[in-house]
Every structure is written in C-alpha cells, then in structure tokens.
C-alpha angles and dihedrals in degrees: 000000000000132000117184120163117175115183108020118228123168101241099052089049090062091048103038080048107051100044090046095051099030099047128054091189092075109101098169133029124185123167113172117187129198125110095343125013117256122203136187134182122189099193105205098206123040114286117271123201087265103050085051081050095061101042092055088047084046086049098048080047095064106030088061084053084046096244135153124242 
C-alpha cells in the first residue's frame, strides 16, 4: 500500500486520512495539489455500492472547493 500526499491542504488531509486509516480496500491514495487538487483512488477489489457511494460523495467534495478529480 502506498500514501503520497504532495501540497497539504486541510481538507485533503480529513479525507486522505479517513479513508487510509478507516478502510482497509484502498490499495492506492494519491492526492496532488497545485492549482487545483488532484485525487486518485486505485480500488484493489470490484466497486460495491458503497464504495460508489464514496467516490460520488468524494466528487461533490471537491467540486463545492473547486477542485479537479
């Protein structure tokens, strides 16, 4: 499992934190930050309906800061 986190931001670090640390499904997190923040989830098993759940709830995140997914 890999964490990489490049331009810290507080947000980000709720979220990169809470799904690391809460969800053992994640196999890759990578959140790049410069104009806009970048995030990319690699989902190591086939997407539930609450994982689906999470990345639309991830997505309507962002899009209120003005970020890019």
């Amino acid at each position: 499992m890999e964490l990489l986190v490049l331009g810290w931001s507080p947000l980000v670090v709720k979220l990169v934190s809470a799904l690391w640390f809460g969800s053992e499904n994640w196999s890759e997190i990578v959140v790049l930050s410069q104009v806009n923040h970048a995030f990319v989830v690699k989902h190591n098993k086939q997407f539930n309906s609450d994982s689906q759940r999470l990345a639309l709830s991830l997505r309507v995140e962002f899009s209120v800061y003005g970020a890019v997914i």
